[in-house]
N, C-alpha and C positions, 0 to 999 in steps of 0.2 A: 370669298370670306377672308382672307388673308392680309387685306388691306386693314381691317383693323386690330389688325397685330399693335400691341402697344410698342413706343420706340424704345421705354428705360428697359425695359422687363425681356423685351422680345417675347410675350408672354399676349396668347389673345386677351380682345379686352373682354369683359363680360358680356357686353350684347352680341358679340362677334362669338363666345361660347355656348351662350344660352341657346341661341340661332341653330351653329351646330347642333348640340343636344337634342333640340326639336326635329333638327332633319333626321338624325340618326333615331331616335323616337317614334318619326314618322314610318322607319324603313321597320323598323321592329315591329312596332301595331300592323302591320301589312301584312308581313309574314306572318304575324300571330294570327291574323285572321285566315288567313286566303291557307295556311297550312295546318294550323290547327296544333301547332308545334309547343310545350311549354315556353313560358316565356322567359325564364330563367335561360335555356338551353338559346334560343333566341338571342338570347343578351350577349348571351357567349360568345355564339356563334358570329353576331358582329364585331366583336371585342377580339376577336382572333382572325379577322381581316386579311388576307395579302395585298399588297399593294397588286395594281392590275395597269400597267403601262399603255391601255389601250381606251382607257378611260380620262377624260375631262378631270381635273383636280378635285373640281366640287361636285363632280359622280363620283370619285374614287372613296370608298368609306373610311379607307387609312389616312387620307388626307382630312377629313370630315373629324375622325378621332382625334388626329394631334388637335384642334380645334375646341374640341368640346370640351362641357362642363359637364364628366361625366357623371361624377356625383349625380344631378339634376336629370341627367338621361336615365341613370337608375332608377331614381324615384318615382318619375311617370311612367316607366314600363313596367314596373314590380306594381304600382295601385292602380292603372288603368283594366287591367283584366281582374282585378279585387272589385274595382267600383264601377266595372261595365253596366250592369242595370241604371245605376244609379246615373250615370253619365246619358244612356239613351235615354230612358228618360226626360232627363234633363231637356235636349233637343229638337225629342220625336213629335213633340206639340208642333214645331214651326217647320216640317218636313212635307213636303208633297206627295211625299210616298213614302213605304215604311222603312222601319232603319235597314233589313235585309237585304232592302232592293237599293242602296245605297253602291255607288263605286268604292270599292274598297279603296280607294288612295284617301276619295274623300269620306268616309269614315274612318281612317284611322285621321287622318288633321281634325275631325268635327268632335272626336274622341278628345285629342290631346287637347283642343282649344277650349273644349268643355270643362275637363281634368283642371286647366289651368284658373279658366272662371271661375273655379266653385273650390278649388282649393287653393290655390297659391293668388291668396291675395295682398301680398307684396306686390305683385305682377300690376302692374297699369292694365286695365280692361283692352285698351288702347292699342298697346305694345302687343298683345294677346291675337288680336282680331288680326294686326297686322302681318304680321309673323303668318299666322295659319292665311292669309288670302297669300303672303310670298311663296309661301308652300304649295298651297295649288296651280299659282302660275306655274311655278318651276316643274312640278310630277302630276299634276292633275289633267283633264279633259281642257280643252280650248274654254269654256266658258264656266269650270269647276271653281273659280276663283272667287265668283262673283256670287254664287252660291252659298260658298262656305262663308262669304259677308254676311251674305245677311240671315244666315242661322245664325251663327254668332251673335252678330248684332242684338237678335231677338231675345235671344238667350244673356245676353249682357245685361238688355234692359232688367231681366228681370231678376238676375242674380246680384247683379253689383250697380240699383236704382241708385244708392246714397251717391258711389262714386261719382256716375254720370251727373246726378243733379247736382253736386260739389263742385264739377269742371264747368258747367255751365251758370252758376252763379259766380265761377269766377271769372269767367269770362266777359260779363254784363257789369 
C-alpha cells in the first residue's frame, strides 16, 4: 500500500487510504461478528494497535493506520452494525445459503461492499466491487473472491441500475 504514497505531501493518496480504511473495516466487522464485542470498543481497540515486528507491513494494523482514511473507517464501522438488517437484506436474495452460514471474513467484505452500494454513492459501483474481491483474495478462502463478485455484482445491478446503464451508454 505504501507505493501510493503521494511524492509533494508524503501523504497517502486517497485510493491508497480508502483501501486501508476498508481493510481496517474489514478486521473490525470480523471481530464484531465472530466476538460479539461493541463496536465502539472494537474501533478502539484497533486504533490502539502496537506495532508487531513479526508481521508483514500490510498485516501489521499500525502500518495499515498510518495509511488510512480514518474518518471513513469510522463511518462504516459505527453504521454497519446500525444498518446490519438492512444490509443483509440487501444481499441475502443473491446468496446460496443464508447470511449465518456465510465465512465470516466474507461477510464482513459482503457487509462493507453492501454498506458502500447503498450509501456512499460518491463511490464508483466499480471501485466498490473491486476493492471487496481485493479483499478476499488477500483474507478470504482460495475461491472467496469470486463469490463476493458476484453478490456484488448482483446487488450492484440493482442498487445503482442508472450508474451501470450510464457507463454503458458511454461506452457505445
Amino acid at each position: 500500500m505504501s507505493a501510493g504514497r503521494s511524492s509533494k505531501s508524503g501523504k497517502p493518496s486517497r485510493s491508497v487510504a480508502r483501501s486501508a480504511a476498508r481493510q481496517l473495516t474489514m478486521q473490525a466487522l470480523y471481530q464484531w461478528q465472530v466476538g460479539g464485542n461493541d463496536m465502539q470498543q472494537v474501533e478502539l481497540h484497533i486504533r490502539a494497535a502496537q506495532p508487531d515486528d513479526n508481521l508483514e507491513s500490510f498485516e501489521d494494523i499500525t502500518e495499515v493506520l498510518k495509511l488510512a482514511d480514518l474518518a471513513y473507517f469510522h463511518e462504516i464501522t459505527q453504521a454497519v452494525p446500525k444498518q446490519q438488517q438492512e444490509l443483509d437484506s440487501g444481499f441475502a436474495p443473491f446468496l446460496d445459503r443464508r447470511v449465518d452460514e456465510l465465512d465470516p471474513i466474507e461477510l464482513a467484505i459482503l457487509r462493507l461492499g453492501a454498506y458502500e452500494l447503498m450509501h456512499r454513492l460518491d463511490v464508483p459501483y466499480r471501485v466498490i466491487i473491486n476493492e471487496a474481491v481485493e479483499l478476499g483474495k488477500r483474507f478470504g478462502g482460495t475461491d472467496s473472491h469470486k463469490y463476493i463478485n458476484g453478490i456484488l455484482d448482483k446487488l450492484a445491478q440493482r442498487v445503482r441500475l442508472a450508474e451501470i446503464q450510464a457507463r454503458r451508454e458511454k461506452r457505445t
